[in-house]
PDB file of N, CA, C, O and CB in Angstrom:
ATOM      1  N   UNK A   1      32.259 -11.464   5.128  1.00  0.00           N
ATOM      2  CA  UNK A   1      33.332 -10.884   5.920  1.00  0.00           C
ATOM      3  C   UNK A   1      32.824  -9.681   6.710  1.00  0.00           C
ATOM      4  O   UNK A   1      33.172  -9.363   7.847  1.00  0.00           O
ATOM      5  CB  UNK A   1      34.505 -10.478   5.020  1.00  0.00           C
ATOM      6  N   UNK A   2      31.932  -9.057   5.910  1.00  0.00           N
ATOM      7  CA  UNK A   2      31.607  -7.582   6.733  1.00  0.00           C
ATOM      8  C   UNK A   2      30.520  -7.785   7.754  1.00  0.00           C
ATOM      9  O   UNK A   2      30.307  -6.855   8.532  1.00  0.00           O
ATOM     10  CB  UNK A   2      31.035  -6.306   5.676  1.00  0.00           C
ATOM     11  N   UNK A   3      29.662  -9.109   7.866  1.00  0.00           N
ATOM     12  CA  UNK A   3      28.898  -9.718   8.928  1.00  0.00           C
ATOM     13  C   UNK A   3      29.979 -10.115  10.253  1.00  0.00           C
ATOM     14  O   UNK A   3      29.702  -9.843  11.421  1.00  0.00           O
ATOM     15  CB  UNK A   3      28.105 -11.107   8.255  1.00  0.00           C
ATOM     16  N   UNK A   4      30.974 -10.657   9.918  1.00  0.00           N
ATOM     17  CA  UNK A   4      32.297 -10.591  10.676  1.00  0.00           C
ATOM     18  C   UNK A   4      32.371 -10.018  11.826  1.00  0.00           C
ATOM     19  O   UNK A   4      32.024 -10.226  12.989  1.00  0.00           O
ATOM     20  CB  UNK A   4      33.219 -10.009  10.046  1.00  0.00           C
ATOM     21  N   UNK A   5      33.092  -8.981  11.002  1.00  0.00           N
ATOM     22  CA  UNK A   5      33.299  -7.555  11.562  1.00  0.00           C
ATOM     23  C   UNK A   5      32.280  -6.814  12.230  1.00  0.00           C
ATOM     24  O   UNK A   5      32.563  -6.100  13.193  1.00  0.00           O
ATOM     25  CB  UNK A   5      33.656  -6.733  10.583  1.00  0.00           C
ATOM     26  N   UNK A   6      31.063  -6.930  11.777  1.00  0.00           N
ATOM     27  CA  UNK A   6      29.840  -6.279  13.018  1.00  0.00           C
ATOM     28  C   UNK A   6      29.730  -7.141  13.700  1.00  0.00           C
ATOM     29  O   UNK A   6      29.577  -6.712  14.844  1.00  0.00           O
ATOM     30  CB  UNK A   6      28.322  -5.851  12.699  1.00  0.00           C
ATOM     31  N   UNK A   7      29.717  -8.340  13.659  1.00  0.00           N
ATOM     32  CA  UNK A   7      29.513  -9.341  15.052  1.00  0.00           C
ATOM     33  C   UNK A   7      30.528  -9.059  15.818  1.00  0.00           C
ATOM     34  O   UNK A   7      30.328  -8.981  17.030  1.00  0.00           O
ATOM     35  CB  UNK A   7      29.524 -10.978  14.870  1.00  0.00           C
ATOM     36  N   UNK A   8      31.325  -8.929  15.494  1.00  0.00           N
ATOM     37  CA  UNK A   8      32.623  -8.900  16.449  1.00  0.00           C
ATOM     38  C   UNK A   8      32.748  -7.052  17.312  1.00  0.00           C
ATOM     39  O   UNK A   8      33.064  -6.759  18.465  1.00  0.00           O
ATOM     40  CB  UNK A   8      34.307  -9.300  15.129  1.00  0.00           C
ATOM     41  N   UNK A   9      32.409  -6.306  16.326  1.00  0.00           N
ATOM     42  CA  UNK A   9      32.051  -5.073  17.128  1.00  0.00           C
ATOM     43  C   UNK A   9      30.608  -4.697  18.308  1.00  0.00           C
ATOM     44  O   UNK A   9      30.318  -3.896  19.197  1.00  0.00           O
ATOM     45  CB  UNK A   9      31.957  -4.148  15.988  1.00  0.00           C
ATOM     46  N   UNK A  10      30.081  -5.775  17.647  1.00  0.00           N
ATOM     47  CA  UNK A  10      28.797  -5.392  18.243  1.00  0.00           C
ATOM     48  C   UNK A  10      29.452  -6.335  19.484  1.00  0.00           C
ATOM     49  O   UNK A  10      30.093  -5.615  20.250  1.00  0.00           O
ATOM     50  CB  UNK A  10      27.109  -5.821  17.352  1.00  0.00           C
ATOM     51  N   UNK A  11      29.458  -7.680  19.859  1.00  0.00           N
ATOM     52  CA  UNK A  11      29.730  -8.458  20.730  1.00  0.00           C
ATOM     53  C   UNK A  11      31.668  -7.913  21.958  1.00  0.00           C
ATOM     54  O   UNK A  11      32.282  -8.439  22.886  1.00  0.00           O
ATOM     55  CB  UNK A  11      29.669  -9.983  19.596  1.00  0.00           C
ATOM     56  N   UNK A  12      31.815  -6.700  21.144  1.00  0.00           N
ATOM     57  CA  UNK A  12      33.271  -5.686  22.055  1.00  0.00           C
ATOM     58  C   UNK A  12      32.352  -5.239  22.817  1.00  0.00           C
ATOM     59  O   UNK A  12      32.318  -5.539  24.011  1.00  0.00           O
ATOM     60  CB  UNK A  12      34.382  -4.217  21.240  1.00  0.00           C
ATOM     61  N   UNK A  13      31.123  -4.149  22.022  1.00  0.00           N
ATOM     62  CA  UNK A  13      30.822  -3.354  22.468  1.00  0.00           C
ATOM     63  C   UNK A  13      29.853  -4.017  23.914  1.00  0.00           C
ATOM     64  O   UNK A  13      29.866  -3.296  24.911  1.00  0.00           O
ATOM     65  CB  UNK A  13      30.333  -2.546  21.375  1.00  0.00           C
ATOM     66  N   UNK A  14      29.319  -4.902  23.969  1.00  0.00           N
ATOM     67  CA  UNK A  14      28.407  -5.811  24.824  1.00  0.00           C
ATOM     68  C   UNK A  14      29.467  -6.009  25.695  1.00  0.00           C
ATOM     69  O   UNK A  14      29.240  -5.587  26.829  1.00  0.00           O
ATOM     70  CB  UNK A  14      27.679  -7.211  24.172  1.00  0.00           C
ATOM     71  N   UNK A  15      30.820  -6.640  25.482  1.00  0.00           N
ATOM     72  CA  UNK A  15      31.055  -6.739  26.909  1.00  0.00           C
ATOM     73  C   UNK A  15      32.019  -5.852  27.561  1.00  0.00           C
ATOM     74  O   UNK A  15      32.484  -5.950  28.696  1.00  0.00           O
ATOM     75  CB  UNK A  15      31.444  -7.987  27.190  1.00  0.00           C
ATOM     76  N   UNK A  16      32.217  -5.076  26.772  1.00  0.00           N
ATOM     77  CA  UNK A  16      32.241  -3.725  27.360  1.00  0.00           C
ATOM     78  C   UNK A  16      31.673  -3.051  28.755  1.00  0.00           C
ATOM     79  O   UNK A  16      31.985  -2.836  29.926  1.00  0.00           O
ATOM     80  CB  UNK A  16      31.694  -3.107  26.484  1.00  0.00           C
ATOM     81  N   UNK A  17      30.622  -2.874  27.796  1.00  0.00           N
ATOM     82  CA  UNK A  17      29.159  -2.509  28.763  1.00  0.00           C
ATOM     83  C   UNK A  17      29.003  -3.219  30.264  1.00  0.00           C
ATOM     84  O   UNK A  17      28.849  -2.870  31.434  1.00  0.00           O
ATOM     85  CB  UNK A  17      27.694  -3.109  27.862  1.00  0.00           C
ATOM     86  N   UNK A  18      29.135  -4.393  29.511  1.00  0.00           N
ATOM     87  CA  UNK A  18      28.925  -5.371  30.724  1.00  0.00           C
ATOM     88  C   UNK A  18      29.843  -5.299  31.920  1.00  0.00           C
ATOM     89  O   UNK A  18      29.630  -5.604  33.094  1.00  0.00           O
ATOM     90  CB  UNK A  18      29.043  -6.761  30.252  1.00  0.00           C
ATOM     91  N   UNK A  19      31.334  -4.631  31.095  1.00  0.00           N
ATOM     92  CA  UNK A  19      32.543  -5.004  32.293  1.00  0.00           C
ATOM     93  C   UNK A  19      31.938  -3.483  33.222  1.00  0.00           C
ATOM     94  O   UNK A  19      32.160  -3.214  34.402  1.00  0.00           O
ATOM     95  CB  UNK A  19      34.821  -4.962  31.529  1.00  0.00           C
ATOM     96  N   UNK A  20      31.440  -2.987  32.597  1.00  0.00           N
ATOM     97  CA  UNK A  20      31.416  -1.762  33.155  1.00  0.00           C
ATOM     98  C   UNK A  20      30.582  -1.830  34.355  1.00  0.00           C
ATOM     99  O   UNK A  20      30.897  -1.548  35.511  1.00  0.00           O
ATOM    100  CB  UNK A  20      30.975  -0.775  32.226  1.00  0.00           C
ATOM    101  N   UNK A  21      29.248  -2.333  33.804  1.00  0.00           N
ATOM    102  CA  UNK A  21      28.244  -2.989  35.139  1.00  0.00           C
ATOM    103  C   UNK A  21      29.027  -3.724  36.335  1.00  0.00           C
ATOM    104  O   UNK A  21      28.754  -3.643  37.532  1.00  0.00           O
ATOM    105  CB  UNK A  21      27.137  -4.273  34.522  1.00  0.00           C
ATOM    106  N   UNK A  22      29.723  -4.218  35.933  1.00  0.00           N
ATOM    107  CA  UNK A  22      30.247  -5.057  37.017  1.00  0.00           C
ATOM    108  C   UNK A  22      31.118  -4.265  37.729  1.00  0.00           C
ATOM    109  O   UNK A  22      30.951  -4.326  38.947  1.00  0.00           O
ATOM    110  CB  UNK A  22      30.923  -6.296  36.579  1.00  0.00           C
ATOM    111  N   UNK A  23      32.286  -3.300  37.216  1.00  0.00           N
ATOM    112  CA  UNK A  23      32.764  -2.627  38.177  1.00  0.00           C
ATOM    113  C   UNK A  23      31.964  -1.643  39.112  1.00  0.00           C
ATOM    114  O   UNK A  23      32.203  -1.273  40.262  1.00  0.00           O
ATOM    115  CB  UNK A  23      33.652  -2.068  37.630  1.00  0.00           C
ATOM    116  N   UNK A  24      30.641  -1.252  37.995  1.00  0.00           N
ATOM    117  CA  UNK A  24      30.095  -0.451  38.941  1.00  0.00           C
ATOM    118  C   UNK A  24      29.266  -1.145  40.537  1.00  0.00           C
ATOM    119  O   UNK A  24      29.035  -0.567  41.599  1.00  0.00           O
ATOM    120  CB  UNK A  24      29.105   0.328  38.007  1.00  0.00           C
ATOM    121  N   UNK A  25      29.088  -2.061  40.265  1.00  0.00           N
ATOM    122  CA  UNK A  25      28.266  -3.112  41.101  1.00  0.00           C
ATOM    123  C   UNK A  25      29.324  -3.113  42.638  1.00  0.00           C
ATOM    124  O   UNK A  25      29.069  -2.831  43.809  1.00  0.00           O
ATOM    125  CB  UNK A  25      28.167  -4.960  40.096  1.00  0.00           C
ATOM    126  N   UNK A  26      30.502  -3.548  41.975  1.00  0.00           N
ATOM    127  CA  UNK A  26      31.795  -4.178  42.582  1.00  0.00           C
ATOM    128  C   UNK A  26      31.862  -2.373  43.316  1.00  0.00           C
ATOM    129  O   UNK A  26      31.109  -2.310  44.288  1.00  0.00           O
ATOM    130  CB  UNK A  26      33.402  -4.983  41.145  1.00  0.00           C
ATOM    131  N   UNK A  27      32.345  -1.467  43.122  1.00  0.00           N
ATOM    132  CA  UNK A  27      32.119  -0.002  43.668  1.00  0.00           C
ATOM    133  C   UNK A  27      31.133   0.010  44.690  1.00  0.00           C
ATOM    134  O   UNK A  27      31.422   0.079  45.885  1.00  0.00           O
ATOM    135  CB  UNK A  27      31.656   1.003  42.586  1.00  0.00           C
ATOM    136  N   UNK A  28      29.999  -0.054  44.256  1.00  0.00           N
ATOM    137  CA  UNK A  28      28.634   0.240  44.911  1.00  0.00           C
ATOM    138  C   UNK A  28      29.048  -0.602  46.401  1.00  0.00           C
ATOM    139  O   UNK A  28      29.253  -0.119  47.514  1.00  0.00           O
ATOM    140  CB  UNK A  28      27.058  -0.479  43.879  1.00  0.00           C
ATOM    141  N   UNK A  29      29.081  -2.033  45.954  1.00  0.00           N
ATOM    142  CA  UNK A  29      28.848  -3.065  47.274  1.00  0.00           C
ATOM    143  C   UNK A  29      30.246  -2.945  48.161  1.00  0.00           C
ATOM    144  O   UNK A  29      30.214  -3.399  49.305  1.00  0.00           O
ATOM    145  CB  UNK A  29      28.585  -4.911  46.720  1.00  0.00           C
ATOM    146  N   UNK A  30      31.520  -2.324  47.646  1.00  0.00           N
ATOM    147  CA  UNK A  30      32.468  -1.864  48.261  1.00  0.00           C
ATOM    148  C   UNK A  30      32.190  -0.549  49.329  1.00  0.00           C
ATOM    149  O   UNK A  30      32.681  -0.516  50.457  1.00  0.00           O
ATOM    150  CB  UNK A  30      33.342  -1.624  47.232  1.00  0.00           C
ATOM    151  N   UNK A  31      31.266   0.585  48.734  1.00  0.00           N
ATOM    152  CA  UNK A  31      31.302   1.734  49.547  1.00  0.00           C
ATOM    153  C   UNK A  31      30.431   1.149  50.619  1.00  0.00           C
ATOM    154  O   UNK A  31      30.846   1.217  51.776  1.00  0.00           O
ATOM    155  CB  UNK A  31      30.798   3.138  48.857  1.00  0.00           C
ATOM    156  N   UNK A  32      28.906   0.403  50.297  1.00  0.00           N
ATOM    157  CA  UNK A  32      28.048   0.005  51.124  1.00  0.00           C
ATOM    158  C   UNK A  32      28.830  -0.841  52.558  1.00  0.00           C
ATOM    159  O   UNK A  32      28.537  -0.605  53.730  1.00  0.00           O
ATOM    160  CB  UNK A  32      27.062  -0.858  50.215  1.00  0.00           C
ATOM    161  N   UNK A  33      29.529  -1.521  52.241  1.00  0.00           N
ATOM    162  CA  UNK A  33      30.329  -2.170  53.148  1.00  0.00           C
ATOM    163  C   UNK A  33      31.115  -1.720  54.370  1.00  0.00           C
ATOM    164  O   UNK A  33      31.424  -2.074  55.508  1.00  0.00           O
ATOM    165  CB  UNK A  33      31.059  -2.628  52.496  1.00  0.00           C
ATOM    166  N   UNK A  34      31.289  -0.553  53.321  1.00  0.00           N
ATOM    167  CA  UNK A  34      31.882   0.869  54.303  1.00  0.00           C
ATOM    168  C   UNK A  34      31.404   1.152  54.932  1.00  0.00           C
ATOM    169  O   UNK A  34      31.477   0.834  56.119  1.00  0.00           O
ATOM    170  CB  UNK A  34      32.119   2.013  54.027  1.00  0.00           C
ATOM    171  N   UNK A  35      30.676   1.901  54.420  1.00  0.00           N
ATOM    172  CA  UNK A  35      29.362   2.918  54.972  1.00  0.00           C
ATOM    173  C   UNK A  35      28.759   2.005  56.587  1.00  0.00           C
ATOM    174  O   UNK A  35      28.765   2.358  57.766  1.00  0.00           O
ATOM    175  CB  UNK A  35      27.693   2.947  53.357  1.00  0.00           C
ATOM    176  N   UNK A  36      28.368   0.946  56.008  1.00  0.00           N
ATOM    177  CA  UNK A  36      27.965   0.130  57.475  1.00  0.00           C
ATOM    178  C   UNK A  36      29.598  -0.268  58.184  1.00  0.00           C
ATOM    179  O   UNK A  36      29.175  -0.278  59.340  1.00  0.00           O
ATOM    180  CB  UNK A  36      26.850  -1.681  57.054  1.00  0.00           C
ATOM    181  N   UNK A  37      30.183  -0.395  58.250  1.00  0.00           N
ATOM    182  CA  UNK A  37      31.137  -0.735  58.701  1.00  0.00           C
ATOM    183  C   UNK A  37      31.482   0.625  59.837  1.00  0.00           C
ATOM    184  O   UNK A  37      31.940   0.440  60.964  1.00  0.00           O
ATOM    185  CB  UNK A  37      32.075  -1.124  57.518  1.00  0.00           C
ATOM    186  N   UNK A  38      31.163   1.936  59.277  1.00  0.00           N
ATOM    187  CA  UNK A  38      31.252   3.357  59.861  1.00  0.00           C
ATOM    188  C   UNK A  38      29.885   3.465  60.734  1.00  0.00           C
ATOM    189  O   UNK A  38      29.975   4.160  61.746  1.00  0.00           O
ATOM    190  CB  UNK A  38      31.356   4.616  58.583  1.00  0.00           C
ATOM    191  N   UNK A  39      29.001   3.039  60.542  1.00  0.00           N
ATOM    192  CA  UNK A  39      27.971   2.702  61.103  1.00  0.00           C
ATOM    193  C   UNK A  39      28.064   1.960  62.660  1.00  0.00           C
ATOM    194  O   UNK A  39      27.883   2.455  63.772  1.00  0.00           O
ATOM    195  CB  UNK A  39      27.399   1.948  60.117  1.00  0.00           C
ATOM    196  N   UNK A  40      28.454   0.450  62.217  1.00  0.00           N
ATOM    197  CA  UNK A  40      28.430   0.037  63.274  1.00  0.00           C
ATOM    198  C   UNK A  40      29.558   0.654  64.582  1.00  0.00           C
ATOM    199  O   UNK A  40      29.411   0.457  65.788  1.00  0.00           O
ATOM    200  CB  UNK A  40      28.501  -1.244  62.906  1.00  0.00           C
ATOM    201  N   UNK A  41      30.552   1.346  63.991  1.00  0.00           N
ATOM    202  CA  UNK A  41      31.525   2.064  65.051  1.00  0.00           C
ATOM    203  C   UNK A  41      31.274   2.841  65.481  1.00  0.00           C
ATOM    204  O   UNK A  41      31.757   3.116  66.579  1.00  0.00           O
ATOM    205  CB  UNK A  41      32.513   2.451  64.876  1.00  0.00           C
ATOM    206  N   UNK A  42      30.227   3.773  64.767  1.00  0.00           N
ATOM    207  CA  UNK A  42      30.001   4.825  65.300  1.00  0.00           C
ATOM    208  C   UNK A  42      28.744   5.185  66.113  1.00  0.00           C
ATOM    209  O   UNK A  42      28.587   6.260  66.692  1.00  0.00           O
ATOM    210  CB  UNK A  42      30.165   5.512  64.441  1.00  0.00           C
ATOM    211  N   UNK A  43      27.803   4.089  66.090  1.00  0.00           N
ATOM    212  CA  UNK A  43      26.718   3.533  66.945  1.00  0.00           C
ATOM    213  C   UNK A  43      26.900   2.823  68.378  1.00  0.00           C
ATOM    214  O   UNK A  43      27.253   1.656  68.547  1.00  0.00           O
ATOM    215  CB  UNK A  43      26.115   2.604  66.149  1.00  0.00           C
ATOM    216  N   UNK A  44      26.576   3.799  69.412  1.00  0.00           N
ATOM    217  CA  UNK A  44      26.794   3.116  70.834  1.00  0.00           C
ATOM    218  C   UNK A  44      26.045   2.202  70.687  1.00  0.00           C
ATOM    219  O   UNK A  44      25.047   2.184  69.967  1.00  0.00           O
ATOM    220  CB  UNK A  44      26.508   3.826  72.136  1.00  0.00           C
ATOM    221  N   UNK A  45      26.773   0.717  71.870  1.00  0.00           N
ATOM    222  CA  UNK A  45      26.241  -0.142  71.698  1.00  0.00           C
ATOM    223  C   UNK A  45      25.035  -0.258  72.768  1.00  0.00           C
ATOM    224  O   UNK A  45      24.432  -1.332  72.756  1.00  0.00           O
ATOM    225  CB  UNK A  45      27.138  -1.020  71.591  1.00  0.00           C
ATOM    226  N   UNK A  46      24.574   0.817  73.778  1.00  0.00           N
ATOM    227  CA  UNK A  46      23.425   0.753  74.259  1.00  0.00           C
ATOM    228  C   UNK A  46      22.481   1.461  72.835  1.00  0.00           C
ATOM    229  O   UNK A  46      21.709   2.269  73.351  1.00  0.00           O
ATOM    230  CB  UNK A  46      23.428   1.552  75.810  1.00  0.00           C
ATOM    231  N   UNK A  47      22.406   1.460  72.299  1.00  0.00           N
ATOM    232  CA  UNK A  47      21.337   2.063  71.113  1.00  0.00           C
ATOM    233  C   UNK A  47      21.123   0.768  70.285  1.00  0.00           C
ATOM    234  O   UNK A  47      20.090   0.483  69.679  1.00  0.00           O
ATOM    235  CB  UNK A  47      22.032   3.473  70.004  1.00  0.00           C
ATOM    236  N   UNK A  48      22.218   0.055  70.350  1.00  0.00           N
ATOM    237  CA  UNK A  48      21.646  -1.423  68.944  1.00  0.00           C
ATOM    238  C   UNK A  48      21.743  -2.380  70.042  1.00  0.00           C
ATOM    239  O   UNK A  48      21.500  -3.570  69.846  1.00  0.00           O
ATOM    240  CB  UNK A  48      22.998  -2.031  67.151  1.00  0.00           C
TER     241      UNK A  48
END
């Protein structure tokens, strides 16, 4: 029973972690999107 219970904490704590990676990912490729998006508006188009 108490093998259980650490599998099951250990395998919270994993995707935990994991959800966390992913929002951070999901953040990251959200601002980047931005960021160029502010880019391309704000770049005359005789320069690109």
């Amino acid at each position: 029973m108490d093998e259980l219970w650490v599998a099951t904490v250990a395998g919270s704590c994993v995707l935990v972690i994991a959800t966390m990676f992913v929002a951070g990912h999901y953040r990251r490729e959200r601002r980047r999107r931005e960021l160029l998006r502010q880019l391309e508006h704000d770049t005359p188009a005789a320069l690109g």
